[in-house]
N, C-alpha and C positions, 0 to 999 in steps of 0.2 A: 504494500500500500504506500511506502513511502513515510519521509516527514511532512511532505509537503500537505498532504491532505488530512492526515491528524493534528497538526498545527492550527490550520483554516479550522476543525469541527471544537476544537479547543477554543480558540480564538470567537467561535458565534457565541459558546458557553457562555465565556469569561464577557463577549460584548451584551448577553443577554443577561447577566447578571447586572454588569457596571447601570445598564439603561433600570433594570430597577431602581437600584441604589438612586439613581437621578431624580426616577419621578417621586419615590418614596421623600427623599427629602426637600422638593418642590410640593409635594401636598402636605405633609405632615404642620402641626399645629405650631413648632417652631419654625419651618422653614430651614431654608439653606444660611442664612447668617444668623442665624440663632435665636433673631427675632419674627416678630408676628406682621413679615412680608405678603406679600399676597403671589400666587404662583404665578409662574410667568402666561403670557398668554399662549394659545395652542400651539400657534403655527410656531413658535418661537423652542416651542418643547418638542416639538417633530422634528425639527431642522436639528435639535440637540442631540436626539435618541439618534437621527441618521447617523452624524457624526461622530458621536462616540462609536458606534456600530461600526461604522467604516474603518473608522483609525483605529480598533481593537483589532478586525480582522486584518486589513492591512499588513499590520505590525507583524501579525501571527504569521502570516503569509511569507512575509521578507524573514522570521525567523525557521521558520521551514524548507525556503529554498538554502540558508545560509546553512543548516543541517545538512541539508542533501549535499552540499559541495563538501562539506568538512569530512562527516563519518560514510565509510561507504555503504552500512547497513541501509541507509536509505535508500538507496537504489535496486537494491532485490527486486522488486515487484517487474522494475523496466530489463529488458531485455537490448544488447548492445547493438 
């Protein structure tokens, strides 16, 4: 299978996780600075949850192919 694609299914985890963590402390009764803000508006939390999303996987991505070049176990699955 590679690193490359357990990285990426790691990486939606870890991005599905962090977008909790976002909205959780965007609605929660203290808010993201501690105090009693009010949440941000919608489209401004979609465009946030994209972005976290993308730049978690991303990241997971470049450290998968950076695996596959390093260790050779990643490359089992491919065929030369």
């Amino acid at each position: 299978m590679g690193f490359r694609k357990t990285a990426v299914r790691a990486g939606i985890g870890i991005g599905v996780i962090a977008d909790a963590c976002y909205l959780y402390a965007n609605h929660s009764p203290k808010g993201v600075s501690g105090g009693m803000s009010p949440p941000d508006p919608v489209w401004t939390q979609f465009v946030n949850v994209a972005l976290i999303s993308f730049a978690v996987i991303y990241a997971a991505n470049l450290l998968g192919k950076g695996l596959e070049r390093l260790l050779p176990a990643g490359r089992r699955g491919e065929k030369p």
